[in-house]
MARPATI-311450 format. One record per residue (C-alpha): x, y, z; residue number from 1; residue in three letters. Coordinates in nm, 2 decimals. Layout:
BEGIN
DRENKE  X  Y  Z  n  res
DRENKE  X  Y  Z  NUM  ala .
...
***
This chain:
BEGIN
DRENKE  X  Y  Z  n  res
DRENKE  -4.76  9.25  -14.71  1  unk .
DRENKE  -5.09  9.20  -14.85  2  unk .
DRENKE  -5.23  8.87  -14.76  3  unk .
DRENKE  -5.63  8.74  -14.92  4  unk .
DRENKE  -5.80  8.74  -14.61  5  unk .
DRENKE  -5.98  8.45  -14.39  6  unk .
DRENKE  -6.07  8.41  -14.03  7  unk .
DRENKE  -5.83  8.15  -13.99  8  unk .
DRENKE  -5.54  8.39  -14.10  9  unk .
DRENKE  -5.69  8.64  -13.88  10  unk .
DRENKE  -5.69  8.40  -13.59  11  unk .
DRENKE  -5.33  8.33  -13.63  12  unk .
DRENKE  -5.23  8.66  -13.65  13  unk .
DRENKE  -4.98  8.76  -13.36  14  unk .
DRENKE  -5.18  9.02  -13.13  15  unk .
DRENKE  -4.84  9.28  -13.15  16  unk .
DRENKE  -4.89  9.37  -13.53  17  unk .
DRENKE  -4.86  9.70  -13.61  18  unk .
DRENKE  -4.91  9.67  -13.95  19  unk .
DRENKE  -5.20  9.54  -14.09  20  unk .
DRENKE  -5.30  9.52  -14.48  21  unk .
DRENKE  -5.61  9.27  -14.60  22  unk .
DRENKE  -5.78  9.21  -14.92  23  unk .
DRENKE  -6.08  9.06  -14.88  24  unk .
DRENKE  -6.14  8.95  -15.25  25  unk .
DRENKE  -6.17  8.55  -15.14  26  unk .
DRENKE  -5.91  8.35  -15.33  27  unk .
DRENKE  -6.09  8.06  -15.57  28  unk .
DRENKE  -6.34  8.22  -15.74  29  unk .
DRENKE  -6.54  8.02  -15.90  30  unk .
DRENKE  -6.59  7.98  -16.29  31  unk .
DRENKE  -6.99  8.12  -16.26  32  unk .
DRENKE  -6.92  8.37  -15.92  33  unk .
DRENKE  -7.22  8.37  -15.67  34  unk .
DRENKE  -7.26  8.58  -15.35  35  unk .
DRENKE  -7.07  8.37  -15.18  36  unk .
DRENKE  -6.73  8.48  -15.32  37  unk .
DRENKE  -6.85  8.80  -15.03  38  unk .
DRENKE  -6.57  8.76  -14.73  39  unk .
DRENKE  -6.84  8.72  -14.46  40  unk .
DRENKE  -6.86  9.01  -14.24  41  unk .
DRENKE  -6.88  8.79  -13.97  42  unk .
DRENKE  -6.51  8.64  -14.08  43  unk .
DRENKE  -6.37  9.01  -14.02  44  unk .
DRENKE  -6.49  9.05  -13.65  45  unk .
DRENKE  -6.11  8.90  -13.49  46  unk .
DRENKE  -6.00  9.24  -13.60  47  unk .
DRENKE  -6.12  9.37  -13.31  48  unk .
DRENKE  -5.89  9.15  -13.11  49  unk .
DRENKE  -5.58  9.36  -13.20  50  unk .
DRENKE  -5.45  9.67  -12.98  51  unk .
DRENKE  -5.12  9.79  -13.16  52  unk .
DRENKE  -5.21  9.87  -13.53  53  unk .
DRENKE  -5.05  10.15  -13.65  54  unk .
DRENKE  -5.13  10.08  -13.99  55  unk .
DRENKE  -5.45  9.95  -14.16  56  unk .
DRENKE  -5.52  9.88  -14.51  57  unk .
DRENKE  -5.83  9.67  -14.61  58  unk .
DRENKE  -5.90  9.68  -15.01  59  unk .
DRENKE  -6.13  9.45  -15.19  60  unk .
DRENKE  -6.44  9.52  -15.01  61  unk .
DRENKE  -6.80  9.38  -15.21  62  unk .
DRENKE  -7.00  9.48  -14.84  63  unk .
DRENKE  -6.97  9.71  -14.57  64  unk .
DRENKE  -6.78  9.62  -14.32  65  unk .
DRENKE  -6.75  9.96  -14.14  66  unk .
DRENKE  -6.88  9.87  -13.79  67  unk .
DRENKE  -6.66  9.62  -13.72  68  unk .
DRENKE  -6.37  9.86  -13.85  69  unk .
DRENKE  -6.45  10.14  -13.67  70  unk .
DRENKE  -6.46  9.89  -13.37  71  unk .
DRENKE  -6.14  9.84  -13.42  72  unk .
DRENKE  -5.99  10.17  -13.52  73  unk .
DRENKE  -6.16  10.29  -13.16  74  unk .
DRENKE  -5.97  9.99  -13.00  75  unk .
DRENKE  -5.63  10.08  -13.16  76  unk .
DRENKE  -5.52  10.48  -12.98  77  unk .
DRENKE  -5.15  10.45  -13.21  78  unk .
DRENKE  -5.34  10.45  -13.55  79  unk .
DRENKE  -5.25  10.66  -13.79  80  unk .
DRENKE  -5.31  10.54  -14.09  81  unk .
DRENKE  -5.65  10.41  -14.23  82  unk .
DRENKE  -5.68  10.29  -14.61  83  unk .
DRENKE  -6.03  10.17  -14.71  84  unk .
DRENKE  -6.08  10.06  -15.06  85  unk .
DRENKE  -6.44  9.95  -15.21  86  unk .
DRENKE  -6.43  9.73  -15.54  87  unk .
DRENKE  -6.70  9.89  -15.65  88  unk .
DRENKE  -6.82  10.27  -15.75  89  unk .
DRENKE  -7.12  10.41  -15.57  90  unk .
DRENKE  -7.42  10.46  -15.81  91  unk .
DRENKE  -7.66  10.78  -15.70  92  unk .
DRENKE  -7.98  10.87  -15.83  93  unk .
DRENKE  -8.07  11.11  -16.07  94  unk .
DRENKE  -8.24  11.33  -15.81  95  unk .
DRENKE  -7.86  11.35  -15.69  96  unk .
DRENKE  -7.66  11.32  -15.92  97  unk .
DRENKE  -7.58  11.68  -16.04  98  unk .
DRENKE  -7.60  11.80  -15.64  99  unk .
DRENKE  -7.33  11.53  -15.53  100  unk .
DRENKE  -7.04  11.56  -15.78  101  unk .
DRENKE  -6.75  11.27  -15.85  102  unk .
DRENKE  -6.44  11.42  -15.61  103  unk .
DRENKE  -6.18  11.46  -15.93  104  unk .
DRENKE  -6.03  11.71  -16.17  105  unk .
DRENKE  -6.18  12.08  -16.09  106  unk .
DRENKE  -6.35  11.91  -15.82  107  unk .
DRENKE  -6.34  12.23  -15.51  108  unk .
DRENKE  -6.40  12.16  -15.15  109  unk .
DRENKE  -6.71  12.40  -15.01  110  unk .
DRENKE  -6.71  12.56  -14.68  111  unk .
DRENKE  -6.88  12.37  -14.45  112  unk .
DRENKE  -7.15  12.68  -14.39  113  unk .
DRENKE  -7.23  12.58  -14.78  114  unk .
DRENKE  -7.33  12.22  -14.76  115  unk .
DRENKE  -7.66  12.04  -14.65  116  unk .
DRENKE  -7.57  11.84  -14.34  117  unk .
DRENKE  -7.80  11.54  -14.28  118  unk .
DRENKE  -7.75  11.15  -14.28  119  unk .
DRENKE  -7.74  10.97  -14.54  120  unk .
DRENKE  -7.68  10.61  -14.44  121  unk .
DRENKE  -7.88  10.37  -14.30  122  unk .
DRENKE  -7.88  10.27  -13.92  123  unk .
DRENKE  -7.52  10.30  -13.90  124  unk .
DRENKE  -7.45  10.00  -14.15  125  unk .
DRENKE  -7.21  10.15  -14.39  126  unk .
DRENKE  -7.42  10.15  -14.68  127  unk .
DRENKE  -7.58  10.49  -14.87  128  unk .
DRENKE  -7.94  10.46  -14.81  129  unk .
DRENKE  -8.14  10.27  -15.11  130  unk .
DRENKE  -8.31  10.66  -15.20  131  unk .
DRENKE  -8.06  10.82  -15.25  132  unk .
DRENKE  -7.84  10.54  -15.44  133  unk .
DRENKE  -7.64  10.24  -15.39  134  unk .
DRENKE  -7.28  10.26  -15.27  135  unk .
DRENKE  -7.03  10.28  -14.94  136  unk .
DRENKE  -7.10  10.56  -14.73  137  unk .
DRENKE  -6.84  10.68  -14.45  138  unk .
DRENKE  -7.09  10.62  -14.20  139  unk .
DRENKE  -7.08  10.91  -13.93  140  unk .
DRENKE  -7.35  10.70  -13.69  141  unk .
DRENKE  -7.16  10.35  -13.77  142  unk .
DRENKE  -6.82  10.55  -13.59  143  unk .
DRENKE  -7.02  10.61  -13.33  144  unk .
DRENKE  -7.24  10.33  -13.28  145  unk .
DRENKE  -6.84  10.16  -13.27  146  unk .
DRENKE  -6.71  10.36  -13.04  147  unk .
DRENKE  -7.01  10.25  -12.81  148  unk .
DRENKE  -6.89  9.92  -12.82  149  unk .
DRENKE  -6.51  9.95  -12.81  150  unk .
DRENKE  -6.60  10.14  -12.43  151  unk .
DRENKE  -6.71  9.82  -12.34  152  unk .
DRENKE  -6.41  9.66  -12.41  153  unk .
DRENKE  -6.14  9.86  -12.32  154  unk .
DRENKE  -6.00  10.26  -12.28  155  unk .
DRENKE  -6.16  10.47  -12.60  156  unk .
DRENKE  -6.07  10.82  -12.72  157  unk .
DRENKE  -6.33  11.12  -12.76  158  unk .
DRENKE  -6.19  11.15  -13.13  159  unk .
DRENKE  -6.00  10.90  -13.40  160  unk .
DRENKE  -5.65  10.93  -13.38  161  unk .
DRENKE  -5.60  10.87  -13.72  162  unk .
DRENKE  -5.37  11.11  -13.92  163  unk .
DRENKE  -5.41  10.97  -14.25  164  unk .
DRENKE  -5.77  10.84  -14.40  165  unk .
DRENKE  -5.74  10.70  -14.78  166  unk .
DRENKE  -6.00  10.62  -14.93  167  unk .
DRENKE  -6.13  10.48  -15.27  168  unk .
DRENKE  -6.49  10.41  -15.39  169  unk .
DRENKE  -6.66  10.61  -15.10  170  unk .
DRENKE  -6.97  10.85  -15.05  171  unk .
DRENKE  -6.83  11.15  -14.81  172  unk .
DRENKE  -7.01  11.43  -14.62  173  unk .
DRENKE  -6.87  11.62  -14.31  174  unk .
DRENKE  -7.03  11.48  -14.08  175  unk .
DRENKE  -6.74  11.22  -13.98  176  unk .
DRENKE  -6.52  11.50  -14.00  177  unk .
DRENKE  -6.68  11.71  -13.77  178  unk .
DRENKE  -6.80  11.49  -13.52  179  unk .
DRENKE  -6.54  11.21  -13.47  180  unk .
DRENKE  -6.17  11.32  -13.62  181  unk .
DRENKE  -5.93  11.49  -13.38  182  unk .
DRENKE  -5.88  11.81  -13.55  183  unk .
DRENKE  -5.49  11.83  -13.37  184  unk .
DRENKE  -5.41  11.47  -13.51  185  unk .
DRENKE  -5.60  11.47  -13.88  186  unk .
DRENKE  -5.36  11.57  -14.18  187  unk .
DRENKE  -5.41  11.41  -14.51  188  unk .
DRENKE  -5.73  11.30  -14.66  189  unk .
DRENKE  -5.71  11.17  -14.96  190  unk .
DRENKE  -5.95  11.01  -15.23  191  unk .
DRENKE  -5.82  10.78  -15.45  192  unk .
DRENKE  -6.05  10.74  -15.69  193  unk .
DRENKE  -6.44  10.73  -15.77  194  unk .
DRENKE  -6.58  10.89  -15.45  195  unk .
DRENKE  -6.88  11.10  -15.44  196  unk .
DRENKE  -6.91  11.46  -15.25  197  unk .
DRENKE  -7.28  11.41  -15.03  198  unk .
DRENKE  -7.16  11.74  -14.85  199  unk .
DRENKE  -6.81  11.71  -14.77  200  unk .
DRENKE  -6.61  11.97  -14.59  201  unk .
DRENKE  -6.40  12.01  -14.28  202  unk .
DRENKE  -6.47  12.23  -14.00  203  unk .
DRENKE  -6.30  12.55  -13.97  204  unk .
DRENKE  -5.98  12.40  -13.72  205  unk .
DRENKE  -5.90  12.16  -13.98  206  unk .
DRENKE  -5.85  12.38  -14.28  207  unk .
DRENKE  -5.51  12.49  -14.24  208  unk .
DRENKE  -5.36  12.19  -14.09  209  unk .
DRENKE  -5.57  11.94  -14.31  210  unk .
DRENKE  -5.42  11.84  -14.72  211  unk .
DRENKE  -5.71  11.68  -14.95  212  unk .
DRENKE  -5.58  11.51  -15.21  213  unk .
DRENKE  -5.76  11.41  -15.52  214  unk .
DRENKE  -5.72  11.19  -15.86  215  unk .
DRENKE  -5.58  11.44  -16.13  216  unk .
DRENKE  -5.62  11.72  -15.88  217  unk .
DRENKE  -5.26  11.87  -15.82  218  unk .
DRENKE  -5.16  12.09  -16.11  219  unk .
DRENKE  -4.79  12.06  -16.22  220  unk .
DRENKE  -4.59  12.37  -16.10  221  unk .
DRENKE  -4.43  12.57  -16.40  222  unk .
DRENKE  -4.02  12.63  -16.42  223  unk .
DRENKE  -3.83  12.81  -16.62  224  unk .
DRENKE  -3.51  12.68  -16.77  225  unk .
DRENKE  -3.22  12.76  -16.95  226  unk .
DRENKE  -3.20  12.62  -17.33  227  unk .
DRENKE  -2.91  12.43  -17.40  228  unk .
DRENKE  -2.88  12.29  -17.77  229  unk .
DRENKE  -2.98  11.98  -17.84  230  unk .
DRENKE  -2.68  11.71  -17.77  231  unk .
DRENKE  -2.48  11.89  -17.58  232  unk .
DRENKE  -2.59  11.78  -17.25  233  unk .
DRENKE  -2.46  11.42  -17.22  234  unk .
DRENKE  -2.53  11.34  -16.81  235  unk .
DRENKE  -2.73  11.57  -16.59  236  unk .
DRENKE  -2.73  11.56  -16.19  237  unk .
DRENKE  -3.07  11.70  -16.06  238  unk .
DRENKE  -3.03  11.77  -15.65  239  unk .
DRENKE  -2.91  11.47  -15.48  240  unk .
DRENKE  -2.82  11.19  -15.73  241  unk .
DRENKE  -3.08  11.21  -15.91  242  unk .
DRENKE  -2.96  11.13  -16.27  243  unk .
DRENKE  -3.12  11.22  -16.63  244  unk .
DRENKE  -2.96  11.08  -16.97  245  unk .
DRENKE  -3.01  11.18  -17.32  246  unk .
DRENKE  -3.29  10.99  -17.52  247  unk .
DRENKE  -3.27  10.85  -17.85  248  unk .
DRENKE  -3.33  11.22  -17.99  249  unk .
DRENKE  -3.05  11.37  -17.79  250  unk .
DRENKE  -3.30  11.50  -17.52  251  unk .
DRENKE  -3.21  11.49  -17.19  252  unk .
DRENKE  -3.45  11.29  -16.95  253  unk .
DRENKE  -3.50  11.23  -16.55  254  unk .
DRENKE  -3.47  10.86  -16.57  255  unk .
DRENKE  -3.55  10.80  -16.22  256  unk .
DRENKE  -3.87  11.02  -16.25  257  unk .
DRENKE  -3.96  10.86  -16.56  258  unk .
DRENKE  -3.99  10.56  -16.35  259  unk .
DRENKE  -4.14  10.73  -16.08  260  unk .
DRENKE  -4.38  10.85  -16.26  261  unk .
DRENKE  -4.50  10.51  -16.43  262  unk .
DRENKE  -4.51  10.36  -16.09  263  unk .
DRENKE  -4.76  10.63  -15.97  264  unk .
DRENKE  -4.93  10.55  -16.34  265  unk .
DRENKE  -4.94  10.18  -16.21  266  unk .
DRENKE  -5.09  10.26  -15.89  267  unk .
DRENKE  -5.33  10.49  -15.98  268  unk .
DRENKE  -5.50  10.23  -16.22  269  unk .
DRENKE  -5.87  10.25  -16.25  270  unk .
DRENKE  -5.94  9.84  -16.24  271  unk .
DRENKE  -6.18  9.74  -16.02  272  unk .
DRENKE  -6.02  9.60  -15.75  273  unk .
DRENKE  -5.67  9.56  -15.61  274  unk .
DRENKE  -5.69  9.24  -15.60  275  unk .
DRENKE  -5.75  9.23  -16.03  276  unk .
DRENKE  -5.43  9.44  -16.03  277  unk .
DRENKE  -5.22  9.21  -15.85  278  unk .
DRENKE  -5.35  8.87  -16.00  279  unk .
DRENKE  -5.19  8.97  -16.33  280  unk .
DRENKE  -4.80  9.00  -16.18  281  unk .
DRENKE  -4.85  8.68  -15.92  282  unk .
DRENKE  -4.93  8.97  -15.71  283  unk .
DRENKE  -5.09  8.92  -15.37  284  unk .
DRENKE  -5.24  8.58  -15.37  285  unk .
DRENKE  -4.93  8.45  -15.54  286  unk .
DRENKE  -4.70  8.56  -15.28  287  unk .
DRENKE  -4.91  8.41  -15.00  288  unk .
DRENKE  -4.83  8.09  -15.10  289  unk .
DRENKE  -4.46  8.17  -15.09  290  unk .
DRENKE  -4.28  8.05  -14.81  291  unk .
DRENKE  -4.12  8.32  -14.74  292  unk .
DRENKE  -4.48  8.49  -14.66  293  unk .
DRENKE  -4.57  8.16  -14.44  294  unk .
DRENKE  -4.22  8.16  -14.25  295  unk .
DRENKE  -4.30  8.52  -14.15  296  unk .
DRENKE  -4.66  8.42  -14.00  297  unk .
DRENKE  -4.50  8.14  -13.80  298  unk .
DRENKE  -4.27  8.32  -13.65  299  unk .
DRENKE  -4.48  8.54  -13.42  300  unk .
DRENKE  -4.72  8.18  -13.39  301  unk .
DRENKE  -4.71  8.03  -13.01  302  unk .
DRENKE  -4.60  7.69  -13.10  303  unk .
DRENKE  -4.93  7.54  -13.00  304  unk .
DRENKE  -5.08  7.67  -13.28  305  unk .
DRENKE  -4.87  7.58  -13.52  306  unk .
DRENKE  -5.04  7.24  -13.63  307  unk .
DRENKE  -5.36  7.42  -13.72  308  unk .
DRENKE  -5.14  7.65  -13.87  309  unk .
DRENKE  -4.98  7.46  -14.14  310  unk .
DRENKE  -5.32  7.29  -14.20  311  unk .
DRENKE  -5.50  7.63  -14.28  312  unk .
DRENKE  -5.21  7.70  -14.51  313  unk .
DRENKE  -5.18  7.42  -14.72  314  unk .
DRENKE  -5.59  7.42  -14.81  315  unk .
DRENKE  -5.53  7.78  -14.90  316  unk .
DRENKE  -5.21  7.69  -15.11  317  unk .
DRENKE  -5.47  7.41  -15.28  318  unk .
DRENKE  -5.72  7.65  -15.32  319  unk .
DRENKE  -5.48  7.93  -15.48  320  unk .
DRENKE  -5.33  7.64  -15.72  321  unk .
DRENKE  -5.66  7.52  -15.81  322  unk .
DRENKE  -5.74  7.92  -15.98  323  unk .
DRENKE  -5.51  8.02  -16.24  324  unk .
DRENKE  -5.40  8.39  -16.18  325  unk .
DRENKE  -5.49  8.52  -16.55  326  unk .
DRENKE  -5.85  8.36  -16.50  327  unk .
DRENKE  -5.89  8.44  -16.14  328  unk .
DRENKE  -5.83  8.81  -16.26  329  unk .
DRENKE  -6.10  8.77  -16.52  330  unk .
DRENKE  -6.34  8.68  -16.39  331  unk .
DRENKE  -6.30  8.93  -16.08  332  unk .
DRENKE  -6.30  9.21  -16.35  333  unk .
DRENKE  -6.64  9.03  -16.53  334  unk .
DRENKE  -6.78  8.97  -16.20  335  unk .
DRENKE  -6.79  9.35  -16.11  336  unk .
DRENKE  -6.86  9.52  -16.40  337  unk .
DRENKE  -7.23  9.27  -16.41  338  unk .
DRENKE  -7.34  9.40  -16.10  339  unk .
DRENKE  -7.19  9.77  -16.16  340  unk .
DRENKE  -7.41  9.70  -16.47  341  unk .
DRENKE  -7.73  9.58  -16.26  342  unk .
DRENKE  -7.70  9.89  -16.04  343  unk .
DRENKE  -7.65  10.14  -16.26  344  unk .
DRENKE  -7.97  10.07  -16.45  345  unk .
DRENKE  -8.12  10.07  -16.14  346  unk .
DRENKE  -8.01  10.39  -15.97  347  unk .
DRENKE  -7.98  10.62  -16.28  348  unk .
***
């Protein structure tokens, strides 16, 4: 479930979850939004506190919180999956621009004896550094400056575990790739949406093993079929189940892909944020206030904790009431396309 994130929900969080999924949009935002709708990084560091994650999902992000994620993901050997989502596109100088391309359409992956390895963050924060643009960078030295740490607290890896990386709103070289990703365990990367190639490639032991997936990449796979005349097929079975039905012309349709297909539409939105998506259908913050979503929390809660509990959850239920969904949504959307605005003058 995905729950708007505070420390206090962190804190409460039983120590055995395996799945974890955070949007760190802060519920409430204000009429005139300020930069203290950021989730504090600070907020974010009882992360580290959990061993078992198998899952991890953390969208909304307006700052870089990499180091204490890659903490974290060090601490956490059974993770597989990783899902990082940024609210906001990176924005790269001109003097880069046309040597870093957007990872979409005809987009091609270049051996890695092709690219220009270097770093491009700075000291291991998260961010792309300010001369060559604004924007999240999957920080190679932020992994390992993490991993540094995480010895200090416990049994660490040589390499990530992590099977699956999503990501959305990201700078990407090879350098992560190469130096910190367990070539035996890596098998899907895949970009989301509005991430920038700095150089990125995978190292020779990956290639076979290793799908990159891309927005608009995959090209649809052409089959020939017999011609039957129009109304005469009434009901059509396709493999197991799957049925198709006639349309209003008389021509036969896969209902259930149909569907399919404008889920994956849905979920492939380009809105900012996937916290704007959700405000619209009650989505996220909405449900948090259900009580079926608080009965679930309080179930793995020691019962001395409960008290605090139930008062953390009733300010957030006052605070989600207090901010209608339709507003909340707009003024998310407003809020990131100023700054997108702001940086984009600046950086191009």
């Amino acid at each position: 479930m995905l729950l708007p994130t505070a420390k206090e929900l962190l804190l409460f969080m039983p120590r055995t979850l395996k799945d974890m999924d955070l949007d760190l949009i802060r519920p409430g935002v204000s009429a005139e939004p300020t930069e203290n709708d950021t989730f504090p990084s600070q907020d974010l560091l009882p992360l580290v506190q959990f061993r078992q994650l198998r899952t991890l999902t953390i969208v909304g992000m307006l700052d870089s919180y990499q180091p204490c994620i890659w903490e974290a993901v060090w601490l956490c050997p059974l993770l597989e999956v990783l899902t990082l989502e940024m609210c906001l596109e990176p924005s790269i100088r001109k003097t880069k621009s046309t040597e870093w391309p957007t990872i979409q359409g005809n987009w091609k992956m270049k051996d890695l004896s092709e690219v220009k390895r270097g770093y491009h963050g700075y000291m291991g924060h998260g961010q792309l550094h300010h001369e060559l643009g604004y924007g999240e960078l999957l920080d190679s030295l932020a992994i390992g400056l993490a991993q540094k740490r995480a010895k200090k607290q416990g049994l660490v890896g040589d390499k990530l575990s992590i099977a699956t990386l999503n990501l959305t709103s990201f700078v990407v070289d090879a350098d992560p790739f190469v130096k910190w990703f367990e070539s035996g365990k890596l098998r899907n990367v895949n970009f989301n949406g509005f991430c920038v190639d700095a150089g990125f490639s995978l190292p020779q032991e990956m290639l076979h093993q290793v799908t990159v997936s891309i927005p608009n990449g995959a090209l649809p796979r052409v089959v020939t079929a017999k011609k039957y005349q129009t109304g005469s097929a009434k009901l059509i079975t396709i493999g197991e189940g799957r049925t198709a039905a006639t349309n209003e012309a008389g021509v036969a349709e896969n209902v259930e892909g149909k569907r399919e297909a404008e889920k994956y539409t849905m979920s492939v939105s380009s809105r900012p944020s996937t916290a704007a998506r959700d405000g619209k259908k009650g989505g996220a913050h909405r449900r948090f206030s259900s009580s079926t979503v608080l009965n679930r929390l309080k179930r793995g809660l020691e019962p001395s904790v409960l008290p605090a509990f139930r008062s953390f959850a009733t300010k957030m239920e006052a605070a989600l009431r207090n901010t209608a969904s339709e507003a909340r949504v707009k003024t998310e959307v407003e809020r990131l396309e100023r700054r997108q605005e702001v940086r984009d003058s600046t950086y191009r």
